[in-house]
MDAnalysis code that builds the backbone (N, CA, C; Angstrom):
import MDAnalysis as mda
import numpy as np

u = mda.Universe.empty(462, n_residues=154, atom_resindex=np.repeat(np.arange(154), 3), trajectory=True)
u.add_TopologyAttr("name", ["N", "CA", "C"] * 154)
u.add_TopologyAttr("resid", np.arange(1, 155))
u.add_TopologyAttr("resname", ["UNK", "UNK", "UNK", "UNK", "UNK", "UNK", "UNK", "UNK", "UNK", "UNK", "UNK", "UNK", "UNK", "UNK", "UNK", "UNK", "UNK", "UNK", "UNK", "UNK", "UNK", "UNK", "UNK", "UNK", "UNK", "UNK", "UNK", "UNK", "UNK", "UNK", "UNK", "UNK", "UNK", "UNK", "UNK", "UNK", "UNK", "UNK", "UNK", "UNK", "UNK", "UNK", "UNK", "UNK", "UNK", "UNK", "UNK", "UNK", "UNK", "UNK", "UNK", "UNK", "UNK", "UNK", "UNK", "UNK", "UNK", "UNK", "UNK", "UNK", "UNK", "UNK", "UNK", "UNK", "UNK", "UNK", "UNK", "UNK", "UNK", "UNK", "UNK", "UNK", "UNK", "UNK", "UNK", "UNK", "UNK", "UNK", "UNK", "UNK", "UNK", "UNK", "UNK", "UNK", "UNK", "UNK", "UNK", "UNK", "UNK", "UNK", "UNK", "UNK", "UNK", "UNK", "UNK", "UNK", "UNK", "UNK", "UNK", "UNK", "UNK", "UNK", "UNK", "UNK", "UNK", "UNK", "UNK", "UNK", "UNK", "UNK", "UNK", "UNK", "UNK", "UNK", "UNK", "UNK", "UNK", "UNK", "UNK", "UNK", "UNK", "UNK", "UNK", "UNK", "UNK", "UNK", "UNK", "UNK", "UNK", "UNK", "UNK", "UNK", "UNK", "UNK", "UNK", "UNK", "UNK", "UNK", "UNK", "UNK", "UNK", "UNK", "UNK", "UNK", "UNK", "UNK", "UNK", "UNK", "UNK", "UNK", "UNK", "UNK", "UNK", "UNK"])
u.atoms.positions = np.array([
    [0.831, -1.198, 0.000],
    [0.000, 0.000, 0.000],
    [0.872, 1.258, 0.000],
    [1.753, 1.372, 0.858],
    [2.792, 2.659, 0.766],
    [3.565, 2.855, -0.471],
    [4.030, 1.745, -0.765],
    [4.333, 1.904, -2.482],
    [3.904, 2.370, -2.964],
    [2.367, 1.690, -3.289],
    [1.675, 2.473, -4.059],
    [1.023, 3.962, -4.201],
    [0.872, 4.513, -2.851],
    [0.758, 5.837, -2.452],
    [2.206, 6.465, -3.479],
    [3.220, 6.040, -2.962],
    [4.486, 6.329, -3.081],
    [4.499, 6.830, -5.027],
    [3.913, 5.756, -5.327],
    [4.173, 5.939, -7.028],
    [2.956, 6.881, -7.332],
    [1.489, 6.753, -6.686],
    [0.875, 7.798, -6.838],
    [1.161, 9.292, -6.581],
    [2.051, 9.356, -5.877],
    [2.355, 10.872, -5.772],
    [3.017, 11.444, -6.635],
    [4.386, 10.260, -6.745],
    [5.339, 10.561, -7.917],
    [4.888, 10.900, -9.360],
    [3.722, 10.096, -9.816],
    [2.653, 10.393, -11.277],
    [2.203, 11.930, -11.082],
    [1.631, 12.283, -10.032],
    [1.310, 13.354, -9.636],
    [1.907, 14.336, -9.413],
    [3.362, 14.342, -9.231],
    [4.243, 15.044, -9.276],
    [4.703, 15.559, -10.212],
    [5.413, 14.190, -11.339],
    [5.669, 14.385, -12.573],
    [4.737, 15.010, -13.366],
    [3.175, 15.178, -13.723],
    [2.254, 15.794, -14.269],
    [2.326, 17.035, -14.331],
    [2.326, 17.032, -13.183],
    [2.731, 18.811, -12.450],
    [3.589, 19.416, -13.272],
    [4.680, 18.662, -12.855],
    [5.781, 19.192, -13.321],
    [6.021, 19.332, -15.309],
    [5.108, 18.346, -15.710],
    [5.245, 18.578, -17.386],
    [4.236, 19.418, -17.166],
    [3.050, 19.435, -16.645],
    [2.225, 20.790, -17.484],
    [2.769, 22.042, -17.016],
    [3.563, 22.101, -15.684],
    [4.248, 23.578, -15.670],
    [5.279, 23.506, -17.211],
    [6.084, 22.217, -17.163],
    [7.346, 22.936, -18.223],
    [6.240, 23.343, -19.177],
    [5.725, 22.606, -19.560],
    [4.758, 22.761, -21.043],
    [3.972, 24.265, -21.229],
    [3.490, 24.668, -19.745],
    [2.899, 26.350, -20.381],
    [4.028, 27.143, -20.421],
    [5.192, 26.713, -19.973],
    [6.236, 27.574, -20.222],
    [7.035, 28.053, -21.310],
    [7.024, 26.883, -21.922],
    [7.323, 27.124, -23.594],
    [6.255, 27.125, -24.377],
    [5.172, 27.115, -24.161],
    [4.070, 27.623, -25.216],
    [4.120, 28.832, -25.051],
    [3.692, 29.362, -26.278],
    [3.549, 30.687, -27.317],
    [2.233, 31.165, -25.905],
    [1.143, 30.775, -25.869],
    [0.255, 30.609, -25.254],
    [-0.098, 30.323, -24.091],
    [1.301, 30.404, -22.969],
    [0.721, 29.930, -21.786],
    [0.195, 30.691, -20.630],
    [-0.467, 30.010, -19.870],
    [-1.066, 30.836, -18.797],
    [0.117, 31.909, -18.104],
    [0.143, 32.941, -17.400],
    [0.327, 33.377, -16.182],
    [0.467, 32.698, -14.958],
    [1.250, 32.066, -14.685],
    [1.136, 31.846, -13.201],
    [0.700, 32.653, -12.041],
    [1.208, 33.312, -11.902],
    [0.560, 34.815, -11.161],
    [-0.119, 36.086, -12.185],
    [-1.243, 35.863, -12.137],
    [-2.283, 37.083, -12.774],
    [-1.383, 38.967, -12.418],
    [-1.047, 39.617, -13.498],
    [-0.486, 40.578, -13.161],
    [-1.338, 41.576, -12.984],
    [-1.085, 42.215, -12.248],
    [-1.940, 43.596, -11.568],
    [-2.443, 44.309, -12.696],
    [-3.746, 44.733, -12.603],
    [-3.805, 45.922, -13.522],
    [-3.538, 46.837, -13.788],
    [-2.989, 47.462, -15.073],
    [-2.621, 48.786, -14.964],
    [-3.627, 49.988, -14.207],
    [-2.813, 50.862, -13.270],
    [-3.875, 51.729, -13.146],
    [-3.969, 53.003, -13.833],
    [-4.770, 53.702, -14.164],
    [-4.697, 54.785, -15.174],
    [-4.607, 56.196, -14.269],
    [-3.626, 56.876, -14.823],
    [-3.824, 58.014, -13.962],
    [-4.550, 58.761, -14.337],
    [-5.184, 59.953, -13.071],
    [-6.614, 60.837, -13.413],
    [-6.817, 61.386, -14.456],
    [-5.402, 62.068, -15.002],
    [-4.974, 62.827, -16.347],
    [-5.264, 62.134, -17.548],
    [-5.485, 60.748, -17.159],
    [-5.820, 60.197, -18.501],
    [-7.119, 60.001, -19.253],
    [-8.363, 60.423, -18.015],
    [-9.542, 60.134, -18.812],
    [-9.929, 61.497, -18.911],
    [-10.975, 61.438, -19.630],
    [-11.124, 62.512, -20.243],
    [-13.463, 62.373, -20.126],
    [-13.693, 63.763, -20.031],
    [-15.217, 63.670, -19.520],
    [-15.652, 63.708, -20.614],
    [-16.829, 63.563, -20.547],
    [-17.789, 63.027, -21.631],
    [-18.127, 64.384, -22.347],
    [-18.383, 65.746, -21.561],
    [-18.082, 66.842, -22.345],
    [-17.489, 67.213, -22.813],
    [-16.034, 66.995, -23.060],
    [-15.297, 67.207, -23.493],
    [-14.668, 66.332, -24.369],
    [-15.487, 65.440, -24.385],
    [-15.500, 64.570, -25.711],
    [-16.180, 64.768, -26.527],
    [-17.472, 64.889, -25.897],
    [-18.271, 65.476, -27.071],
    [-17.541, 67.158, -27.776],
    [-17.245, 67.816, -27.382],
    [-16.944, 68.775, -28.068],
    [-15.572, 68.687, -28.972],
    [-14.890, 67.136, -28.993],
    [-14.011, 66.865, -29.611],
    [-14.450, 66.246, -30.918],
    [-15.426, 65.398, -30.340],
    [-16.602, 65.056, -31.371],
    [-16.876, 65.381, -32.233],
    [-17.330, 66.847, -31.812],
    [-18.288, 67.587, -32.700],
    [-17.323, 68.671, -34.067],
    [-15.809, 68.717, -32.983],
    [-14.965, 69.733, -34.052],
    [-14.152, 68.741, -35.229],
    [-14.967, 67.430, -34.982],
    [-13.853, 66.551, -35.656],
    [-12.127, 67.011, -35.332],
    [-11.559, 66.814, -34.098],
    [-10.374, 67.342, -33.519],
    [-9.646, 66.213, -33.122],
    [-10.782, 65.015, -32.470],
    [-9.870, 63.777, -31.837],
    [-10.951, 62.805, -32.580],
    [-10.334, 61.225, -32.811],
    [-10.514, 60.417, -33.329],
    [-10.630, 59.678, -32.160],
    [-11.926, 58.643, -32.595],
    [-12.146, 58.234, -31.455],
    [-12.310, 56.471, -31.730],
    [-11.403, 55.649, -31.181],
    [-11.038, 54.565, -31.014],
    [-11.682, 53.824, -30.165],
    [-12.689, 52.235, -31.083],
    [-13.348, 51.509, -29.835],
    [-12.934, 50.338, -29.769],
    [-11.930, 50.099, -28.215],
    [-11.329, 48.830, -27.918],
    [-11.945, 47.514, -27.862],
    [-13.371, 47.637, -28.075],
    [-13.809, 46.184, -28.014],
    [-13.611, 45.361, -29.290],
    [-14.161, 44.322, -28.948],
    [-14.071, 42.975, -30.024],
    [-15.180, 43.483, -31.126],
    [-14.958, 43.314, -32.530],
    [-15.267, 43.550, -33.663],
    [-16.603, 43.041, -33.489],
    [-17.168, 42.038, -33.483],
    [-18.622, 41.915, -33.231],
    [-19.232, 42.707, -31.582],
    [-18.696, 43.354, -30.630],
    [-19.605, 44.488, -30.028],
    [-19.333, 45.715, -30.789],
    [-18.309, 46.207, -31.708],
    [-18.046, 47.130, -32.639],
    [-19.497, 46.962, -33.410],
    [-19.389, 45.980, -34.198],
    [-20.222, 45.906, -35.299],
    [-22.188, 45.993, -34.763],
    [-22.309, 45.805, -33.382],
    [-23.649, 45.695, -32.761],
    [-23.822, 46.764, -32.522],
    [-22.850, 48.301, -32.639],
    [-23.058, 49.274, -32.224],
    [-22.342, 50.023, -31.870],
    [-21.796, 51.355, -32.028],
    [-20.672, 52.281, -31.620],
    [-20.806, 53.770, -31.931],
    [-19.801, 54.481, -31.234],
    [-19.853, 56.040, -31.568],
    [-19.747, 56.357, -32.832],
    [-20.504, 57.275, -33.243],
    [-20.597, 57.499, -34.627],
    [-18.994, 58.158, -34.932],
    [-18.446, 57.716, -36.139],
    [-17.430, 58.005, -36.968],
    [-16.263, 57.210, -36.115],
    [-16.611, 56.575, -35.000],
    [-15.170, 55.721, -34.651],
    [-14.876, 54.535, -35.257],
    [-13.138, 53.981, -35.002],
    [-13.030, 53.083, -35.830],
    [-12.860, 51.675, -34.776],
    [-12.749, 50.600, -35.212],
    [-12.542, 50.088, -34.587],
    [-10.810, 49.049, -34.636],
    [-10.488, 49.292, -33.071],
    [-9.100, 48.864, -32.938],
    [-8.812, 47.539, -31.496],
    [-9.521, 46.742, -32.021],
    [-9.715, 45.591, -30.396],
    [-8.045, 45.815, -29.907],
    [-8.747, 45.766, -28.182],
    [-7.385, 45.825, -27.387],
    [-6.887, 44.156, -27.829],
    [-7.863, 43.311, -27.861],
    [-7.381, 41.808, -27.556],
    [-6.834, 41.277, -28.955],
    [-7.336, 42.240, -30.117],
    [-6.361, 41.599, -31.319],
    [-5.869, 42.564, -31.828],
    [-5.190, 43.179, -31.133],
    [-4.462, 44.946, -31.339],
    [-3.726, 44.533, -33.456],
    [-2.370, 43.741, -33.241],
    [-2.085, 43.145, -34.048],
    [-2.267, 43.153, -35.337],
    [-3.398, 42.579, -35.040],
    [-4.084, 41.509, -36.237],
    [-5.007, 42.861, -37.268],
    [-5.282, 44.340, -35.948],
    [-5.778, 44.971, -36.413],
    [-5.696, 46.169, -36.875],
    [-4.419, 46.506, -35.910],
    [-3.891, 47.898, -36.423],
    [-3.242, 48.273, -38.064],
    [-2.716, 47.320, -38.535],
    [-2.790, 47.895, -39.701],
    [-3.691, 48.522, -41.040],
    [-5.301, 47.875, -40.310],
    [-6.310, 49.142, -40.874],
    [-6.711, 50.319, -40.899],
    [-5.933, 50.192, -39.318],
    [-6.075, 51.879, -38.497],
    [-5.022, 52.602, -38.842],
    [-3.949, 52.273, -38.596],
    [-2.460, 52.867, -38.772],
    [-2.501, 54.441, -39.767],
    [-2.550, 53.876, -40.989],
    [-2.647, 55.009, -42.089],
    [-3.497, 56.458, -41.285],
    [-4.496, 56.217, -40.689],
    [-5.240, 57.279, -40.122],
    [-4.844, 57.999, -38.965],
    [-4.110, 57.602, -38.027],
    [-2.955, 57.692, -37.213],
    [-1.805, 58.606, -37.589],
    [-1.604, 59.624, -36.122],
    [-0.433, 60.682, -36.713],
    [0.259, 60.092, -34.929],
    [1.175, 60.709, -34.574],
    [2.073, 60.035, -33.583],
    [1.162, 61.276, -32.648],
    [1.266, 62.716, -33.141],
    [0.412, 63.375, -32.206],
    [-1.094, 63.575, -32.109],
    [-1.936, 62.315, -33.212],
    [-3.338, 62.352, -33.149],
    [-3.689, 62.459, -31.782],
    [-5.103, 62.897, -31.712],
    [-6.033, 63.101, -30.451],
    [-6.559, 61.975, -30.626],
    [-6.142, 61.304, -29.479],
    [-6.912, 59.358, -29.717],
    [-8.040, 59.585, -28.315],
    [-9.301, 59.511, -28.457],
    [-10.375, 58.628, -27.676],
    [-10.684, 57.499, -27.592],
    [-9.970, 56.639, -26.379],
    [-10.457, 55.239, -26.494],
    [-11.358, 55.183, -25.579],
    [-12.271, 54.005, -25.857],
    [-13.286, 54.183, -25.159],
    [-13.649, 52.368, -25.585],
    [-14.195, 51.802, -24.211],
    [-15.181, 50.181, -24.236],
    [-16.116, 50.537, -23.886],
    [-16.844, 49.085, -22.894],
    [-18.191, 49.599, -22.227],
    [-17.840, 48.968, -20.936],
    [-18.765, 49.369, -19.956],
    [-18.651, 48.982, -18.660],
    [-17.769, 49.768, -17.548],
    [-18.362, 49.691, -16.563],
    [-17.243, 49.875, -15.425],
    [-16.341, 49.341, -14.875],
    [-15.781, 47.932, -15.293],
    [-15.077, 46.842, -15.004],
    [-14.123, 46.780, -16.495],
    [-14.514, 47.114, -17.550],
    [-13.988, 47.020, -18.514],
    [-12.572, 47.422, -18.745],
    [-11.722, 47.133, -18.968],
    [-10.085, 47.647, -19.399],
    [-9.516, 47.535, -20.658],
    [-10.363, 47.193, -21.258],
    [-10.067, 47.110, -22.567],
    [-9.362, 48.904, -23.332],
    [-9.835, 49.543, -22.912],
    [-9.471, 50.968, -23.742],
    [-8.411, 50.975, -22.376],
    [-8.103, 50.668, -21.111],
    [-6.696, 50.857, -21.092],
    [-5.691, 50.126, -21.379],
    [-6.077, 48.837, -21.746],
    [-4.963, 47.687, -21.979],
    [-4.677, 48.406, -24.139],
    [-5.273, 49.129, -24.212],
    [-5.247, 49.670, -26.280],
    [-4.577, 51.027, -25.516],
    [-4.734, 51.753, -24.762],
    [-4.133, 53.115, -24.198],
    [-2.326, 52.500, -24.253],
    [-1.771, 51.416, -23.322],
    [-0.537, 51.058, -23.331],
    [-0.185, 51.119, -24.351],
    [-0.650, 49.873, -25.489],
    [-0.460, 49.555, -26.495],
    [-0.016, 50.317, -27.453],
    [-1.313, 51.194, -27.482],
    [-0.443, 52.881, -28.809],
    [0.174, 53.587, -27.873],
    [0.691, 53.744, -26.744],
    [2.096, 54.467, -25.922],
    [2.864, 53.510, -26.441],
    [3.277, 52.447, -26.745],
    [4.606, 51.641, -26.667],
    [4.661, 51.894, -28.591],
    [3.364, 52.115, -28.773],
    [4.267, 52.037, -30.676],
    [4.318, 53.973, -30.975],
    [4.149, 54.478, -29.674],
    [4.813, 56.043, -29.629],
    [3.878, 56.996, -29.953],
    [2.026, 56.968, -29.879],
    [1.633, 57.552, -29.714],
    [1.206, 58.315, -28.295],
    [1.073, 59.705, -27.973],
    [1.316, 59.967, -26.570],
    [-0.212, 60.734, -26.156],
    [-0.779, 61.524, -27.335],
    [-2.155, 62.414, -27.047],
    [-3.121, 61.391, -27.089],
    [-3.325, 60.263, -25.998],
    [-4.184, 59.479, -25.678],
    [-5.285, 59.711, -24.312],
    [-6.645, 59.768, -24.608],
    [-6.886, 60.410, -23.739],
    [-8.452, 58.933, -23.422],
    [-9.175, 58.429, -22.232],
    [-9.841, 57.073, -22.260],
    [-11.227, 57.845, -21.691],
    [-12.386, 57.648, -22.317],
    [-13.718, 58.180, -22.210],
    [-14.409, 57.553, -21.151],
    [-14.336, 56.359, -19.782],
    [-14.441, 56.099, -19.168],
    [-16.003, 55.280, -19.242],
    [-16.169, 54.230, -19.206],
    [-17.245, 53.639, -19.406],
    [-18.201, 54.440, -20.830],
    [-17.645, 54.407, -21.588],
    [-17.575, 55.622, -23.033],
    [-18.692, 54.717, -24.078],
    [-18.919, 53.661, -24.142],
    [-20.281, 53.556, -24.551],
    [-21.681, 53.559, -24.309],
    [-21.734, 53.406, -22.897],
    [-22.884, 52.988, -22.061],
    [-23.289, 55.198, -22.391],
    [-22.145, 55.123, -21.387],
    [-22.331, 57.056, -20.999],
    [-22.257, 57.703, -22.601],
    [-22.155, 57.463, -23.682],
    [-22.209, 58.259, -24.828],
    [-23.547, 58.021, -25.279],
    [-24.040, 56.922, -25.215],
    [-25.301, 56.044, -25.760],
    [-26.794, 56.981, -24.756],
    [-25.881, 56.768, -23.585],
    [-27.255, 57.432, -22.366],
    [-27.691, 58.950, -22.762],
    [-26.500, 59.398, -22.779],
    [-26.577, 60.838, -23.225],
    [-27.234, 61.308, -25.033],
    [-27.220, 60.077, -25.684],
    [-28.218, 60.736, -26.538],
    [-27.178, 61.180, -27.409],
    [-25.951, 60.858, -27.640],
    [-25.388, 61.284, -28.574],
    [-24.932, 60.042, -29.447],
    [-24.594, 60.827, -31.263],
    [-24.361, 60.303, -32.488],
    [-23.864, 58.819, -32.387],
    [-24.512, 57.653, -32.343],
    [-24.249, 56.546, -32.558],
    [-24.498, 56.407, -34.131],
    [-23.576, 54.710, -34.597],
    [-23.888, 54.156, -35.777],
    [-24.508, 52.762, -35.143],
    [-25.672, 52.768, -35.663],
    [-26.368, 51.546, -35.144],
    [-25.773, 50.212, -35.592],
    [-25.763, 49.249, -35.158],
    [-25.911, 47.977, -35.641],
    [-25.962, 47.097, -36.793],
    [-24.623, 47.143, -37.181],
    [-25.122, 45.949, -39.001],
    [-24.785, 47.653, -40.195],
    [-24.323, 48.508, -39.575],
    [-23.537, 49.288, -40.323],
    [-22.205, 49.772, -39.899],
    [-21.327, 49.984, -40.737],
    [-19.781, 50.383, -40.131],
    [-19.471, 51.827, -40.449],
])
């Protein structure tokens, strides 16, 4: 019986130990420790009035970090869309429209949402700096009654 405990642990051990090596060299592996969220400093969001009046002068371009199908169900009128989660895959549609000192509005939905700050890092590291995050920027643009493109148009 102790043997066998003995070799059961050892299986159990060894497992361990290949699925740690194994997320370690995947392209794809987990986090072991979940990293903190960035926190955004105050300077970085920007009020909803003063978006709108950025809005309205066509002055800042306004960028929506979600996933292409909540893009496509609905968004601020004339924004484009740039997912934080397939930045990549997507910025080279956006790019051309992009100046290093554009007026960028990013903006998701929700109060839990981080998506427009995890796309805020993102264009700081490829050297854009006039980034400014609309703060729960669909819900609060939508409430307020201002210029949406509805649903099933881009």
């Amino acid at each position: 019986m102790k043997k066998t405990l003995i070799q059961a642990l050892l299986l159990v051990l060894l497992g361990i130990g290949a699925g740690l090596g194994a997320n370690q060299i995947s392209p794809r592996g987990l986090p072991l420790i979940t990293p903190a969220k960035p926190v955004a400093a105050p300077s970085e969001f920007i009020t909803l009035e003063k978006a709108k009046l950025l809005w309205q002068s066509g002055s800042g371009l306004f960028l929506d970090a979600r996933a292409p199908a909540d893009y496509a169900a609905g968004h601020i009128g004339n924004a484009l869309n740039l997912p934080a989660q397939s930045f990549t895959q997507h910025f080279g549609e956006v790019a051309p429209m992009l100046a290093p000192e554009s007026e960028l509005i990013l903006y998701c939905d929700g109060k839990e949402c981080d998506l427009s700050h995890r796309l805020a890092t993102t264009l700081r590291q490829q050297g854009y700096t006039n980034i400014h995050i609309l703060f729960n920027g669909w819900t609060e643009w939508r409430q307020a009654g201002l210029p949406t493109t509805p649903g099933g148009k881009k």
